[in-house]
C-alpha positions as CSV (number, residue, x, y, z in Angstrom):
1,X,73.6,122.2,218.2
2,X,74.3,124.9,215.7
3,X,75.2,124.4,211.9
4,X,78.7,124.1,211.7
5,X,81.6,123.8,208.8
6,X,83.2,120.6,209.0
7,X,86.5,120.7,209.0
8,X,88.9,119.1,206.3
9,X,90.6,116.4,207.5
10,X,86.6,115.3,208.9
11,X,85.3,115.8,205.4
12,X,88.1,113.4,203.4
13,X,87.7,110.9,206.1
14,X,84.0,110.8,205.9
15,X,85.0,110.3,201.7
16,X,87.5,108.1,202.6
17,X,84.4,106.1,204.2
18,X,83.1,105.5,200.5
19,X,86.2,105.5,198.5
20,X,88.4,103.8,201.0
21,X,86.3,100.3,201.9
22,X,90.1,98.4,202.8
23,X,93.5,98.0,200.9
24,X,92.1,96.5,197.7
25,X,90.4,100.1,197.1
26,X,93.4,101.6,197.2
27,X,95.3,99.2,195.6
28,X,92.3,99.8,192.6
29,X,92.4,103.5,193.1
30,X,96.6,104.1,192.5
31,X,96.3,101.7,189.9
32,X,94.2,103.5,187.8
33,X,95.9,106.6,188.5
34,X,99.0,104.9,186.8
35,X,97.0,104.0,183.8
36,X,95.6,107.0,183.7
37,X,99.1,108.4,183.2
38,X,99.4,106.2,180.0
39,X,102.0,103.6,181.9
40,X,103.3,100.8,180.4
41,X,104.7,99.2,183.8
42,X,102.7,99.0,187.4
43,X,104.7,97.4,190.2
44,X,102.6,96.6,193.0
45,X,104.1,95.6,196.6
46,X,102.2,95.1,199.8
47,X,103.2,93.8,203.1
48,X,100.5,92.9,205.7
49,X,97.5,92.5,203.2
50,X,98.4,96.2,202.2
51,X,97.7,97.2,206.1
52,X,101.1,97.5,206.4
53,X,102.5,98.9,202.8
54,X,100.9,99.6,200.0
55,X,103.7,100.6,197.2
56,X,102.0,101.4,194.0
57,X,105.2,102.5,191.0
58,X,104.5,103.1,187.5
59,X,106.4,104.6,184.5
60,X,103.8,107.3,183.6
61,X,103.7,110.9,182.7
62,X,104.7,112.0,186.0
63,X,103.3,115.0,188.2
64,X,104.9,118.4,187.5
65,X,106.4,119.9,191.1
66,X,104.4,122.5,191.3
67,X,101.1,120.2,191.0
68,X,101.8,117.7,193.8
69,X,99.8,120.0,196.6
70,X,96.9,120.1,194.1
71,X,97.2,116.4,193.7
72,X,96.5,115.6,197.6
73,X,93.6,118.2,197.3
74,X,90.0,117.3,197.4
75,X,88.1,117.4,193.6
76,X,91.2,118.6,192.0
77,X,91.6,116.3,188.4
78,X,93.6,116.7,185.2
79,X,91.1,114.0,183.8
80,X,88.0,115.7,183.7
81,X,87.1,118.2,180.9
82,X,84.0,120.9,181.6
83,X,81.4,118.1,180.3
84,X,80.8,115.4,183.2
85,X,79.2,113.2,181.4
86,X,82.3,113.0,179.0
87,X,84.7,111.0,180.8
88,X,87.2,108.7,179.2
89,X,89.3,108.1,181.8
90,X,89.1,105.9,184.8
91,X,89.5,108.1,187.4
92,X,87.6,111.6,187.3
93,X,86.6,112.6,190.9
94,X,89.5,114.2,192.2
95,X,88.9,112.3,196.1
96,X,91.5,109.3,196.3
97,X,94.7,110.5,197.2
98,X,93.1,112.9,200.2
99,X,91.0,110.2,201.1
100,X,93.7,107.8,201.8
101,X,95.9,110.3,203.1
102,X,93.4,111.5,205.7
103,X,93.7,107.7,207.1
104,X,96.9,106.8,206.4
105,X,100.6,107.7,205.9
106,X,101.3,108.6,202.6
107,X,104.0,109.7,200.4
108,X,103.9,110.7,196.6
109,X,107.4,111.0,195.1
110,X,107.1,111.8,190.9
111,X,108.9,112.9,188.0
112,X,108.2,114.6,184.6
113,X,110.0,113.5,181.3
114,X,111.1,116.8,181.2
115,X,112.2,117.4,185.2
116,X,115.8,117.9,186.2
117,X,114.8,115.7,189.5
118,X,111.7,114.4,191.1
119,X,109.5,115.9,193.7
120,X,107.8,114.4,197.0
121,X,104.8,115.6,199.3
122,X,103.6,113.7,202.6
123,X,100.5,113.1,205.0
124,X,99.8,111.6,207.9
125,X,96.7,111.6,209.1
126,X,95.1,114.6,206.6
127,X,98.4,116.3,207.7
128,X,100.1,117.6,204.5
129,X,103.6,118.6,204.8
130,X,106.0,120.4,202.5
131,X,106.7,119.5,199.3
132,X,110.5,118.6,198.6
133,X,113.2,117.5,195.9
134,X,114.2,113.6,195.9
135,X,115.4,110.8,193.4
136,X,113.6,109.0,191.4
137,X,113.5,108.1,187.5
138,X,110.4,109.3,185.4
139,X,107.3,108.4,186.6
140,X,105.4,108.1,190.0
141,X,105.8,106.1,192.8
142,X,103.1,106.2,195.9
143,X,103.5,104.8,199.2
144,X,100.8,104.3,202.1
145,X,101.9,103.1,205.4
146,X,99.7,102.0,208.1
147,X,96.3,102.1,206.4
148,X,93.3,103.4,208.8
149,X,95.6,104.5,211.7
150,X,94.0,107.2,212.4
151,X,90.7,105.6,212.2
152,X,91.1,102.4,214.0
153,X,87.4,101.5,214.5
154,X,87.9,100.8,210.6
155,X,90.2,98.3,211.2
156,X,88.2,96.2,213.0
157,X,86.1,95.5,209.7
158,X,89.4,94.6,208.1
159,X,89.5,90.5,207.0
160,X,92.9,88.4,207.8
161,X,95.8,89.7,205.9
162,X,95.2,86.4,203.6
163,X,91.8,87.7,202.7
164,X,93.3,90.9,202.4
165,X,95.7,90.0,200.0
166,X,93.6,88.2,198.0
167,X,91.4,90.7,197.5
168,X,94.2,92.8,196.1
169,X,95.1,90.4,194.0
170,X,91.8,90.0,192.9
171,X,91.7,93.9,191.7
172,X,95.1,93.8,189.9
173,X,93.8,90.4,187.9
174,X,90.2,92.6,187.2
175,X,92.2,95.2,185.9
176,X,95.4,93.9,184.4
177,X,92.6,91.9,181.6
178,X,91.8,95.3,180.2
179,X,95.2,96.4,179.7
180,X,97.0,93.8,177.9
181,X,100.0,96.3,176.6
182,X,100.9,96.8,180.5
183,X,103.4,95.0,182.3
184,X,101.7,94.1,185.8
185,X,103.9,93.5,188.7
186,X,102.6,92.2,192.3
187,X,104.8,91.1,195.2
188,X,105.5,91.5,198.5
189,X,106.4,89.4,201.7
190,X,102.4,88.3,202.0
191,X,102.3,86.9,198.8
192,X,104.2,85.0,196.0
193,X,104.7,86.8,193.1
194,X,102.6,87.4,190.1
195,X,104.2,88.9,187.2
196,X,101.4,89.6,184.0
197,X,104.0,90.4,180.6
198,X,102.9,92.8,178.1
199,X,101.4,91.9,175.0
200,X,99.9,93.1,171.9
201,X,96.3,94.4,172.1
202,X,95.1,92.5,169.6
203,X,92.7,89.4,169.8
204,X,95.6,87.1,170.3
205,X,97.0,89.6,172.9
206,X,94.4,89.6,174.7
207,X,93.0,86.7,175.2
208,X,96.6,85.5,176.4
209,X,96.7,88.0,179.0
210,X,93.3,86.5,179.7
211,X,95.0,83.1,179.9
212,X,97.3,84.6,182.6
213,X,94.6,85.5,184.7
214,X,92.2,83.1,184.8
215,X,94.5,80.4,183.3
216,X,95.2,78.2,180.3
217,X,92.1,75.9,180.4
218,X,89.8,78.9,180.1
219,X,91.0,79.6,175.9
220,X,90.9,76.3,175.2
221,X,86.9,76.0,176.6
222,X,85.4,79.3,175.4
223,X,83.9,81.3,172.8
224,X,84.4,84.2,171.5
225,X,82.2,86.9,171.2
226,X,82.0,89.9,168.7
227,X,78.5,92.0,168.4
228,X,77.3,95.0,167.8
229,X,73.8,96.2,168.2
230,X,72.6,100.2,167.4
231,X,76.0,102.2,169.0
232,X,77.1,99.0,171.6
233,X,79.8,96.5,170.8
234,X,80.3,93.8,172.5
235,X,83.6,91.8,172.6
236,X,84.8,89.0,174.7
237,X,85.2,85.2,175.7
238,X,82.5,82.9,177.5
239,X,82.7,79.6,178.5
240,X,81.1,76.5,177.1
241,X,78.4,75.4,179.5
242,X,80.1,72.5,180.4
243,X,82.9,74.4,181.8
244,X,81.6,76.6,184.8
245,X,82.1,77.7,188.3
246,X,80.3,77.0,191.4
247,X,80.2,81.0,191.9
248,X,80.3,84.3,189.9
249,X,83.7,85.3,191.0
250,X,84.9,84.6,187.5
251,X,82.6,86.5,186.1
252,X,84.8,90.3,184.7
253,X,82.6,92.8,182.6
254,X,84.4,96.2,181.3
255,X,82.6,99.2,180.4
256,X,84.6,101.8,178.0
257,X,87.6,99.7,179.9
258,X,86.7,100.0,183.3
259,X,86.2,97.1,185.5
260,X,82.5,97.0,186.9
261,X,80.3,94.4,188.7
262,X,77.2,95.6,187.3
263,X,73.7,93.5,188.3
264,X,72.1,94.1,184.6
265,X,75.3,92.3,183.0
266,X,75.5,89.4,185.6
267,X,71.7,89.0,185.7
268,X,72.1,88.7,180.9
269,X,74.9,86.5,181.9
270,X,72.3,84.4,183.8
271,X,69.7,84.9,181.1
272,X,71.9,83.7,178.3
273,X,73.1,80.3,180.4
274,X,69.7,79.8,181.8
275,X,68.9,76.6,179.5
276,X,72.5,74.9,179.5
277,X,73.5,75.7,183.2
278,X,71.9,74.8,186.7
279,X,71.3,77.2,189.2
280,X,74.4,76.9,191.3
281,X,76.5,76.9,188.5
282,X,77.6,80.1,186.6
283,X,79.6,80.7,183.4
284,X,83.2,82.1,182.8
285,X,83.0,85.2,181.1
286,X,85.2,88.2,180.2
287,X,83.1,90.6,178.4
288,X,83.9,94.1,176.8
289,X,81.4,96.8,175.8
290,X,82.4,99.8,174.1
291,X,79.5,102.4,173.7
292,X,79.3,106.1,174.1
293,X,80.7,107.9,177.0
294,X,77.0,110.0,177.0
295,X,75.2,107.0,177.1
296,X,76.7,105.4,180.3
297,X,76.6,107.0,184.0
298,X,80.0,106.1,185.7
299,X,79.3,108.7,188.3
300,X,76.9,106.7,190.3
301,X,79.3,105.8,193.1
302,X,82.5,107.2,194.8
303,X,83.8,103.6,194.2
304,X,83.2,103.7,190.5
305,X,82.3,100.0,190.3
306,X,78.5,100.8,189.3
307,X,77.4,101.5,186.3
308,X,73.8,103.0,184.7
309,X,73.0,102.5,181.1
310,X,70.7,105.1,179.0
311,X,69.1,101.7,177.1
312,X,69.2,99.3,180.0
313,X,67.4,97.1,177.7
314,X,69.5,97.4,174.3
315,X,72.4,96.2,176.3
316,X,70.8,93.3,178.0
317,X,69.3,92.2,174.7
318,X,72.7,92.5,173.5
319,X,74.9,90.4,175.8
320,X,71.9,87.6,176.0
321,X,71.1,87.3,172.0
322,X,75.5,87.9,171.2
323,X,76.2,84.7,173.7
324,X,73.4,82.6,173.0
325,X,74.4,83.1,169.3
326,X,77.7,81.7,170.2
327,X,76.5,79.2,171.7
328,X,74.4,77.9,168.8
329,X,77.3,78.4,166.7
330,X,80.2,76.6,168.7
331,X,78.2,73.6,168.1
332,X,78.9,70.6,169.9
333,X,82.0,71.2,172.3
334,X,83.3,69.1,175.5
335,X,85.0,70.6,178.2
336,X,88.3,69.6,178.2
337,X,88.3,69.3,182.1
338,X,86.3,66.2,181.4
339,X,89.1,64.4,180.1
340,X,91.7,65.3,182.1
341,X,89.2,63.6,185.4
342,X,88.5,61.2,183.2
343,X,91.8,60.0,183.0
344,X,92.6,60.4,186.4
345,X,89.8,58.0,187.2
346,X,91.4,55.8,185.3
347,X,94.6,54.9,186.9
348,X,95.0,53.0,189.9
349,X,94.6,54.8,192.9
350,X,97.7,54.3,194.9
351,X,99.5,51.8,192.3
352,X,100.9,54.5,190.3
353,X,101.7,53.2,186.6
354,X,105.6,52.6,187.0
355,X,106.2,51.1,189.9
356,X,106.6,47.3,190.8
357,X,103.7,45.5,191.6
358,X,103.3,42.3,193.7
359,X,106.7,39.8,193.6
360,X,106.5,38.6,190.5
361,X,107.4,42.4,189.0
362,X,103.5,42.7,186.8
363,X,102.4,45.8,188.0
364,X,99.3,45.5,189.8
365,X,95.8,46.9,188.2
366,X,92.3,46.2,190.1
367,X,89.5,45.0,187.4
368,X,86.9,45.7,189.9
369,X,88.2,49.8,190.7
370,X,85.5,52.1,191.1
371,X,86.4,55.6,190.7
372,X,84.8,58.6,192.0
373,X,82.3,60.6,190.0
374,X,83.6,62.3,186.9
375,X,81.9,65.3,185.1
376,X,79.0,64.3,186.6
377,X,78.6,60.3,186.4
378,X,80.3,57.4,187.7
379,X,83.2,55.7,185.8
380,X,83.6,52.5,186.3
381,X,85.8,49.5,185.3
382,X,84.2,46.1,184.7
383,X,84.5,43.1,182.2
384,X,83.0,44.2,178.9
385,X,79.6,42.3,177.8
386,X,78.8,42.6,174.3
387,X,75.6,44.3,173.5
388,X,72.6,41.3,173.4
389,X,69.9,42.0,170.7
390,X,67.2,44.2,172.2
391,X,63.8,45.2,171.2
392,X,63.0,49.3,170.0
393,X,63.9,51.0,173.3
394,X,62.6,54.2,172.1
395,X,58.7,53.1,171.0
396,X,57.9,51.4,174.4
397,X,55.3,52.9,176.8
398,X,56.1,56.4,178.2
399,X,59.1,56.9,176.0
400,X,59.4,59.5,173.8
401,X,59.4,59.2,169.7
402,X,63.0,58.6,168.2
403,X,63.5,58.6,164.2
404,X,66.4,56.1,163.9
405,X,66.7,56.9,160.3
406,X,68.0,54.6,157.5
407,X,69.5,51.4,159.0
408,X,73.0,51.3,159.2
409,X,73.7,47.6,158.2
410,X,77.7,48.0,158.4
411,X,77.9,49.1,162.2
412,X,77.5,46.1,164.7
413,X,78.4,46.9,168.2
414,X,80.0,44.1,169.2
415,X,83.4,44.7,169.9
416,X,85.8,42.5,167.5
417,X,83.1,42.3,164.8
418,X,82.3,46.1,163.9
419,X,83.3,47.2,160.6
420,X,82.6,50.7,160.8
421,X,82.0,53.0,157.8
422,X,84.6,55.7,157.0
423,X,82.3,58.1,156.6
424,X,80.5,57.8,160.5
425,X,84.1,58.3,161.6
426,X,84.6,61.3,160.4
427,X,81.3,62.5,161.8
428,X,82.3,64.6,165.5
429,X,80.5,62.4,167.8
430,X,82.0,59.3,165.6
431,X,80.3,55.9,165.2
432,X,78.2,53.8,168.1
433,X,80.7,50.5,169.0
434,X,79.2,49.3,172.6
435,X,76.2,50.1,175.1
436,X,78.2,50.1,178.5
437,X,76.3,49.3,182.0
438,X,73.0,50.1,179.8
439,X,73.0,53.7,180.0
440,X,76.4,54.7,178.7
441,X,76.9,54.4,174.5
442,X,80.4,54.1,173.6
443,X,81.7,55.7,170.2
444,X,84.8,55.9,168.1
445,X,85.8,58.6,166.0
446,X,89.2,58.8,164.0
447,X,91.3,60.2,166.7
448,X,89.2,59.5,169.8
449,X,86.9,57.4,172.4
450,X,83.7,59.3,172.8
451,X,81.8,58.4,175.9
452,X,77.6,59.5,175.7
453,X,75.1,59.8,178.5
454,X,72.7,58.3,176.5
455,X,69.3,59.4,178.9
456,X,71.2,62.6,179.5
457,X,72.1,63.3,175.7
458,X,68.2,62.6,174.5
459,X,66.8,64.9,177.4
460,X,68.4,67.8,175.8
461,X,67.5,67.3,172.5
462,X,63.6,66.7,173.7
463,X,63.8,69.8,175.6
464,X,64.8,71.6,172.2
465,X,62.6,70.0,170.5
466,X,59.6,71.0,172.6
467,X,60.9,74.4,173.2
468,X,60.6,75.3,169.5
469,X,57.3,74.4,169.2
470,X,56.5,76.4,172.4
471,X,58.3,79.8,170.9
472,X,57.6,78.9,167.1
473,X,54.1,79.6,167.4
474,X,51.2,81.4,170.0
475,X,50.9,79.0,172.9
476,X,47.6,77.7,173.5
477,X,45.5,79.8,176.6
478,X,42.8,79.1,178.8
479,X,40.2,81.3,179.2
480,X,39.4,82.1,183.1
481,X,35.5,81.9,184.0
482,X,36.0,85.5,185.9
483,X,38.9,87.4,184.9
484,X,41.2,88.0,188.0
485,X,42.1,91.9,189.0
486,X,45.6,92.0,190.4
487,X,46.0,95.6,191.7
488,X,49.6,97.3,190.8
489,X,51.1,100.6,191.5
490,X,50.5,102.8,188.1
491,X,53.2,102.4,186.7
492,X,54.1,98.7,186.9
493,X,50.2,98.7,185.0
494,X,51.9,100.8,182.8
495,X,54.5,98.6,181.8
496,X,52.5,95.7,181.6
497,X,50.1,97.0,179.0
498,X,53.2,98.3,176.7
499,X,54.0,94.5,176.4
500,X,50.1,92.7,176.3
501,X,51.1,91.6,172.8
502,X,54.0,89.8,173.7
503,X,52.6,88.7,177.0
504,X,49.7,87.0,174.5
505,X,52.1,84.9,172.7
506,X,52.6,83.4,175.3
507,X,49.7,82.7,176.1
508,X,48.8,85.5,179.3
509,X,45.8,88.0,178.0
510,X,45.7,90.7,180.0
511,X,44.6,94.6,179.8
512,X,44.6,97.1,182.0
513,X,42.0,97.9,184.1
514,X,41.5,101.6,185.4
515,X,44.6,103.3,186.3
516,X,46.2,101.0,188.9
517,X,45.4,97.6,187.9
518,X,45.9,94.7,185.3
519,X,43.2,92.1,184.8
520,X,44.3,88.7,183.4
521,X,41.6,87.0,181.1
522,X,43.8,84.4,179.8
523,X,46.6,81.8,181.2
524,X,49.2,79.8,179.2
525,X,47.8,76.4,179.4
526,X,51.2,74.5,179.9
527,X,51.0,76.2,183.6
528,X,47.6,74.7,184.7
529,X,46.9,76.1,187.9
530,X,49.1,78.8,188.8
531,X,49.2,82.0,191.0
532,X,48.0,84.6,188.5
533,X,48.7,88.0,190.8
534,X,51.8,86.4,191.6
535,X,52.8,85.3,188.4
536,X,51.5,89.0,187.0
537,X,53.8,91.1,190.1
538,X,57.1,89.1,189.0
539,X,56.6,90.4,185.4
540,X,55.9,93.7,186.2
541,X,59.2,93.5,188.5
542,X,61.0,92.4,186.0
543,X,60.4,94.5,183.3
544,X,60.9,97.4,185.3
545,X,64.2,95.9,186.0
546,X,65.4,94.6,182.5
547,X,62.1,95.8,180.2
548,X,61.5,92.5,178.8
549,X,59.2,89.4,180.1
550,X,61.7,86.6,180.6
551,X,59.8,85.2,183.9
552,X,57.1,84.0,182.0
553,X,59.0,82.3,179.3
554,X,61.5,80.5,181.6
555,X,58.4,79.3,183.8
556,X,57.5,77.8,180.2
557,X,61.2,76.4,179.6
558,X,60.7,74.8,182.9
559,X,57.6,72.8,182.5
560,X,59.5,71.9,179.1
561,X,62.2,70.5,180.3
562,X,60.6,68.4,183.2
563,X,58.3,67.6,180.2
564,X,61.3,66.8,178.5
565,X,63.2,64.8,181.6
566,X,60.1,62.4,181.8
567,X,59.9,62.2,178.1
568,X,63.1,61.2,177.0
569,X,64.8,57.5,176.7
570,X,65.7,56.3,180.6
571,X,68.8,55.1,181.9
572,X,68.8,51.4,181.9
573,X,67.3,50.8,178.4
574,X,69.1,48.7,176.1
575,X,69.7,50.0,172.6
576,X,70.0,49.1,168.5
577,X,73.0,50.1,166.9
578,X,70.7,52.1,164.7
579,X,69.1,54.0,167.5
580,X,72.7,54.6,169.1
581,X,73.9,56.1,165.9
582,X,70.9,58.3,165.5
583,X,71.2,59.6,169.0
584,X,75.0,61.1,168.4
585,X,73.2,62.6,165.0
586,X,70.9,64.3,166.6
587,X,73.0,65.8,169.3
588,X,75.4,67.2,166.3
589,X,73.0,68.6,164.9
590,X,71.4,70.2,167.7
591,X,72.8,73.6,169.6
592,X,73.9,73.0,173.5
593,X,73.6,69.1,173.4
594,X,76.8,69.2,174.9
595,X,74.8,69.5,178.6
596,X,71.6,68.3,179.3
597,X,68.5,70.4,180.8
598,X,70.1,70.5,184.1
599,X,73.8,71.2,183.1
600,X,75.2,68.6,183.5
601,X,77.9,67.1,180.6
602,X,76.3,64.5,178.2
603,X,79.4,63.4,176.7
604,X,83.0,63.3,177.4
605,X,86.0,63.2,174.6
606,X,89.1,61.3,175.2
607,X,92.1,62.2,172.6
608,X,93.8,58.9,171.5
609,X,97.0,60.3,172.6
610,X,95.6,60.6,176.1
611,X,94.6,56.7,175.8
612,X,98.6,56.1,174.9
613,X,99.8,57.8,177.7
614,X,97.6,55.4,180.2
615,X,98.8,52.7,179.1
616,X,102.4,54.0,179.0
617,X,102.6,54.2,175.1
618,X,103.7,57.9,175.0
């Protein structure tokens, strides 16, 4: 077949095949269009999971009459200067509006502060027609009809129009975040109606248009984040660990203000949680980096959602040293989703508190209820036993070492008999009052009922324990009888070598050996037997992917915390008031004790006010 010129219409489809994936694209795409034209309302309306109508109306700068033709041309922009890699806006390519009007019927009405009226220009199909007067106030409005009609194999791709409109959803939620000063409208027949009210942008604007989106709990269980490392800054909210999600869905990351889903930030996010969180549990986060335009490619992808860094690993470092800062800093912190199933678990299934019991009018309450598993233990209600006197449960055979401290002669855990010292009250775990089903230590603080995971609780702060010595000092190695050769492409031997000194540290000795292969004379002891080339290919993966040597020190972290897990007090062990005490001292005192090794909650806080309202009092 000969060479041929493709025609227009074929070349805007074929970029409506990258732009255009289904209606949430170009929901995203007129969306940033508005913003683009500095709006300060977007009204969104869709019908049919946006196959049907896509109505997109903002209160922008408008588009002067005589530039609507250019507007539905390919690679035509106002937002991009002579410098490509200077772009502050969020659209730049000049391919949306042709794209979707190559598969779709589409119709741009807009209006200039200073124009007597407004303008419109349609196409169907990559047909454009005329451009003529109509009425409308300043601003722009854009309409798309009957997305992918005139490519209907696309539409066979297309999800439900539930899916459909959640996905739009989705992309005015991912973008509303970053623009708290705009009013965000979305409505439509498929949907009920979200409306997003401007606020400040300031910290307090922000995060409460981050409390519209991903909802009120989220504030009142995260941390805030503010870092700045060389030319990056990083700004934002994370959750606690023991508030997470069972996917990453929740997980929004802007660059310079535009939304991305980036693999290097979502793999930091997993770097910074990897101690405190399982892995099928991921972390909440809303993170903002601000760096210079030069020093980011935006231009990677049509779609715009992926993103190349200059430093890859400066902003890596970044995010994982800013949160686990936070972390260490938020100190000891409950999620308050905790409580909330706490209580729940505490009233009577079907007898709800109010209503008339059996005939004589008590209202009815089962001693023996058993409710379902709460934040990750059972709750259960059965007649209290005093605590008997026990032996040292922490010096017996396998247990791990636990400094009890000075005796605490005023705290007795028997309930009826404690007279607790002000002073432990005040403290944020409180003061020990009861052992509960021999793995549970009650507490009391001045405002609240703190319930402790006592095998849980000592786990972590084992773990912590051990991993300081492991990263304080150079780990122990031992020295292989023939030094293995594991045979790498030149440049992953490269890599290696650059960090040998590191690697050492941890106990690895390696050095290269010729030009296409690394041979290993030492192992970190901790790992006993292990698959050196193996163990060697992942690192050189993975600093080619992030330049740093994380595998190797969270293959240490593990054996740490299963040494920790073995090590620590067990479930079942009866306890001294002195040893109970010294426990919730330790776990204030030490950063992420509020989840153990494997993520799960170690202690849960009920509010005295939410104790009144069970029984009625409030």
């Amino acid at each position: 077949m000969r060479i041929r010129h493709l025609s227009e219409t074929m070349i805007n489809q074929i970029a409506a095949g990258e732009v255009i994936e289904r209606p949430a694209s170009v929901v995203k795409e007129l969306v940033e269009n508005a913003l683009d034209a500095g709006a300060n309302r977007v009204e969104v309306a869709t019908a049919g999971g946006g196959l049907n109508l896509i109505r997109v109306s903002d209160d922008g700068s408008g588009i002067p009459v005589d530039e609507l033709e250019l507007a539905v041309s390919r690679h035509c922009t106002s937002k991009l200067g002579n410098d490509i890699h200077d772009i502050r806006s969020l659209g730049f390519r000049g391919e949306a509006l042709p794209s979707i009007g190559s598969v779709s019927r589409l119709t741009i009405r807009s209006r200039t502060a200073r124009a007597d009226a407004a303008a419109e220009i349609s196409i169907e199909g990559g047909n454009v027609s005329p451009v003529r007067p109509a009425a409308a106030n300043r601003g722009t409005s854009v309409e798309v009809r009957d997305l992918f009609f005139a490519t209907p194999a696309r539409l066979k791709f297309m999800k439900g129009q539930r899916a459909e409109a959640t996905a739009i959803s989705d992309v005015v939620k991912r973008i509303a975040i970053a623009f708290p000063k705009v009013r965000f409208t979305l409505s439509g027949p498929d949907r009920t109606t979200m409306e997003l009210p401007a606020s400040d942008d300031t910290a307090e604007g922000r995060l409460g248009r981050i409390a519209q989106v991903m909802g009120k709990e989220f504030p009142e269980n995260s941390i805030a984040l503010d870092a700045m490392r060389e030319s990056v800054q990083l700004a934002g909210h994370v959750s606690i660990p023991s508030y997470s999600r069972a996917n990453a869905l929740q997980q929004y990351a802007y660059v310079n203000g535009r939304p991305v889903r980036d693999k290097l930030i979502a793999s930091a996010i997993r770097g910074a949680y990897a101690d405190v969180l399982p892995r099928d549990r991921h972390a909440i986060t809303v993170l903002f980096l601000t760096l210079d335009p030069a020093t980011v490619d935006v231009n990677v992808h049509p779609a715009k959602a992926d993103v190349r860094f200059r430093d890859p690993g400066l902003v890596r470092g970044l995010i994982v040293g800013a949160i686990r800062e936070a972390l260490a800093k938020a100190g000891l912190r409950s999620a308050t989703s905790g409580a909330s199933a706490m209580m729940s678990a505490f009233r009577p299934g079907a007898a709800a508190y109010g209503h008339p019991g059996p005939a004589n009018g008590h209202r009815s309450f089962n001693p023996g209820f058993r409710a379902a598993s709460t934040a990750g233990f059972d709750v259960a209600y059965s007649p209290y036993r005093p605590l008997e006197p026990a032996g040292p449960a922490f010096a017996e055979t396998a247990q791990a070492s636990f400094d009890t401290g000075p005796s605490i002669a005023s705290v007795d855990a028997r309930a009826g008999q404690a007279d607790i010292a002000d002073e432990l009250l005040q403290m944020q775990l409180g003061a020990a009052r009861a052992q509960v089903h021999e793995n549970y230590i009650v507490a009391q603080t001045g405002d609240s009922l703190i319930i402790v995971d006592q095998h849980a609780a000592h786990e972590r702060l084992v773990y912590e324990a051990l991993k300081n010595a492991i990263h304080s000092r150079a780990l122990p190695a031992q020295i292989l009888l023939l030094p293995e050769i594991v045979d790498l492409p030149e440049d992953d031997a490269t890599r290696l070598a650059s960090h040998a000194e590191t690697l050492r540290q941890f106990g690895l000795g390696i050095e290269r050996f010729g030009p296409g292969a690394i041979a290993v004379r030492e192992t970190p002891a901790m790992l006993g037997e292990t698959d050196v080339a193996q163990l060697v290919r992942d690192l050189a993966d993975e600093i080619a992917d992030n330049d740093t040597t994380e595998t190797l020190k969270a293959r240490l972290d593990k054996i740490a915390a299963t040494m920790a897990c073995h090590g620590s007090v067990r479930s079942g062990r009866r306890l001294l008031p002195e040893e109970m005490n010294a426990l919730l001292r330790q776990m204030e005192a030490t950063p992420g004790s509020g989840t153990c090794n494997h993520g799960r909650p170690t202690y849960i806080e009920l509010k005295l006010a939410d104790i009144e309202r069970l029984f009625g009092r409030r």
